[in-house]
VEXMARMI-65577 format. One line per 2 residues: number of its first residue (from 1); for each residue x, y, z of N, C-alpha, C. Coordinates in nm, 4 decimals. Atoms other than C-alpha are relative to their C-alpha. Example, Ala and Ser with C-alpha at 12.3 -4.5 7.8 and 13.67 -1.06 7.14 Angstrom:
1> 0.0890,-0.1190,0.0000,1.2300,-0.4500,0.7800,0.0900,0.1200,0.0000 | -0.0820,-0.1190,-0.0060,1.3670,-0.1060,0.7140,-0.0770,0.1090,0.0730
end
This chain:
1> 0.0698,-0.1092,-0.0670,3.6009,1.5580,-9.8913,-0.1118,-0.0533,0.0896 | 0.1104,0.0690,-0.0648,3.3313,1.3156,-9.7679,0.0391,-0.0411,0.1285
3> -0.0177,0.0208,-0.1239,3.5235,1.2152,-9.5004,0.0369,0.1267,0.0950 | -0.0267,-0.1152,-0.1442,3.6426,1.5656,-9.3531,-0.1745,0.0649,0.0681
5> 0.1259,-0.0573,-0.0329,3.2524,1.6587,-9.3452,-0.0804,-0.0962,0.0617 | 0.0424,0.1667,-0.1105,3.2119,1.2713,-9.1732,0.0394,0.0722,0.1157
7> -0.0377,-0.0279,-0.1128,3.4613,1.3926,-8.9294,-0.0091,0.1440,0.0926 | 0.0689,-0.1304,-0.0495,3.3188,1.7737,-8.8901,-0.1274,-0.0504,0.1279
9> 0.1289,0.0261,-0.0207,2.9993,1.6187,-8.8177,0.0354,-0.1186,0.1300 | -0.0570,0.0951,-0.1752,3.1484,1.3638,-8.5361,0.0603,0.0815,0.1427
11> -0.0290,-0.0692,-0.0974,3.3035,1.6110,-8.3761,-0.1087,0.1087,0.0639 | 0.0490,-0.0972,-0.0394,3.0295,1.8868,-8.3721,-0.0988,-0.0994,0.1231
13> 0.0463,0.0779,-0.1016,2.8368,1.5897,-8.2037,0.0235,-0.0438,0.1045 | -0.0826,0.0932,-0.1172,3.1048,1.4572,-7.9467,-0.0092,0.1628,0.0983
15> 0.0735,-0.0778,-0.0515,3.0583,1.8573,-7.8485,-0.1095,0.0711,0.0521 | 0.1365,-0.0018,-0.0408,2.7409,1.8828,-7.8106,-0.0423,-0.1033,0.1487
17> 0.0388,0.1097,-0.1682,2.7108,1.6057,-7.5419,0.1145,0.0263,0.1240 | -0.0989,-0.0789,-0.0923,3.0270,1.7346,-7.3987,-0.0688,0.1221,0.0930
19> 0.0867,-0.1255,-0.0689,2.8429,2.0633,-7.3285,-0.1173,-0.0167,0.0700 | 0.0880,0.0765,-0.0418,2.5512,1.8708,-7.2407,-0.0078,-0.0543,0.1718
21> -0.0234,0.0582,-0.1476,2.7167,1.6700,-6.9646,0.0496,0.1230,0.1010 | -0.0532,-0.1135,-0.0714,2.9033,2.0206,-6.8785,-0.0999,0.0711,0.0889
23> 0.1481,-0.0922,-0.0290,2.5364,2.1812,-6.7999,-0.0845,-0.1096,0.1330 | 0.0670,0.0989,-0.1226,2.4337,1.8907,-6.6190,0.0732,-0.0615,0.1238
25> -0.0646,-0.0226,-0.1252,2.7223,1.8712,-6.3677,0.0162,0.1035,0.0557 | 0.0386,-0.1509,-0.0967,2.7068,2.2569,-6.3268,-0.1408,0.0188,0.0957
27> 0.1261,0.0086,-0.0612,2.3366,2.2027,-6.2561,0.0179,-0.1270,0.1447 | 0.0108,0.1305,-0.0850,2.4106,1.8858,-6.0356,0.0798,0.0652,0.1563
29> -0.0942,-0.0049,-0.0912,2.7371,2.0393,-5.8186,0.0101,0.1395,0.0926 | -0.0496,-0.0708,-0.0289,2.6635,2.3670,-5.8166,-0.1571,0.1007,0.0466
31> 0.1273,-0.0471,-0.0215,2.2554,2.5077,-5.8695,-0.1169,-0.0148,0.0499 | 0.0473,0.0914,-0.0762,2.1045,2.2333,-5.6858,0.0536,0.0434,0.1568
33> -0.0329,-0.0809,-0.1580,2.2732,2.3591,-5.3624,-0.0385,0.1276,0.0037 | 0.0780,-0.1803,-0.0131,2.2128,2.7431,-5.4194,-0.1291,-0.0425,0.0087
35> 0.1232,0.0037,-0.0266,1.8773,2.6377,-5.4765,-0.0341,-0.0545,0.1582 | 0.0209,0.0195,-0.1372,1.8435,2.4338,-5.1201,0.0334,0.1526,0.0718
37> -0.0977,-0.1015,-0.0947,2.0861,2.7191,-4.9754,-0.1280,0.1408,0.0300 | 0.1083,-0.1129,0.0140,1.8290,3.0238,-5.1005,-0.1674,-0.0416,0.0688
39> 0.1539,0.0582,-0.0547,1.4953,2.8012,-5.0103,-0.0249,-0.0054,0.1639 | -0.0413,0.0045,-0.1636,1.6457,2.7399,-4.6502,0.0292,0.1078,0.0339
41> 0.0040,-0.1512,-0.1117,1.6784,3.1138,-4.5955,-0.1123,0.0842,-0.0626 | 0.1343,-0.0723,0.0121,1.3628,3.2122,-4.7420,-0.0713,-0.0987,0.0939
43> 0.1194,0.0507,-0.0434,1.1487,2.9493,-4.5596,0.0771,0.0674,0.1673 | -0.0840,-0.0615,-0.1496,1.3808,3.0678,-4.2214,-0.0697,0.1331,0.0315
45> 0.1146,-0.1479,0.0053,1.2099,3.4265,-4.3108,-0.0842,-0.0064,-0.0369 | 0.1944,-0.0145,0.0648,0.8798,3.3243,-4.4090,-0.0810,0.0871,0.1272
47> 0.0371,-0.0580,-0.1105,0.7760,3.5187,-4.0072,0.1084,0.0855,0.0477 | -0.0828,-0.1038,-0.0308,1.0378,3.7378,-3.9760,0.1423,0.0265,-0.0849
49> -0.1591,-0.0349,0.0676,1.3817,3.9094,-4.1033,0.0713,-0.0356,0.0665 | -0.1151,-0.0014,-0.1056,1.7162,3.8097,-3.9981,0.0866,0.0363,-0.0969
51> -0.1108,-0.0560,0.0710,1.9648,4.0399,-4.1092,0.1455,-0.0841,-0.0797 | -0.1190,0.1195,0.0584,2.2237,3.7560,-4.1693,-0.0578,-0.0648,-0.1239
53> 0.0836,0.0421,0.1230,1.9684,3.5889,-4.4443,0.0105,0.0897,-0.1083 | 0.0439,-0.1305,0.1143,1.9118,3.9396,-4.6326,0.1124,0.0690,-0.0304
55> -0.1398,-0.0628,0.0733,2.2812,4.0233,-4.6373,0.0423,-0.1321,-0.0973 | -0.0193,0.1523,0.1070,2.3133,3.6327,-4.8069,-0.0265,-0.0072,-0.1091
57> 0.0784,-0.0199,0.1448,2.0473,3.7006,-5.0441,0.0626,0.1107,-0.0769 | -0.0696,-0.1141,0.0843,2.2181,4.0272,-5.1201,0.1516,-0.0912,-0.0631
59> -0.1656,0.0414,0.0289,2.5459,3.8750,-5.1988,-0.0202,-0.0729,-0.1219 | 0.0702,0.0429,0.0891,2.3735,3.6239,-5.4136,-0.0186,0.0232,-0.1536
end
């Protein structure tokens, strides 16, 4: 029994960094650009609206 609760415990770990790395290539490929993407059309409207920006942000 010692070993299925060895190999519980290896696996809940090999998931954990799995999900880990999962969070940190979503953050890397995917929230890291929205973020530029959103910053570059707010600083674009920091002196005025442009309807093309505020339908972006809507979509968003």
């Amino acid at each position: 029994m010692a070993e299925l609760e060895k190999l519980g415990q290896k696996y809940r770990v090999a998931l954990r960094l799995r999900s880990k790395n999962n969070l940190q290539k979503a953050h890397n490929d995917w929230l890291l650009p929205l973020r530029m993407l959103v910053g570059g059309i707010a600083v674009a409207n920091k002196n005025g609206i442009d309807q093309h920006a505020v339908d972006t942000l809507s979509r968003l």
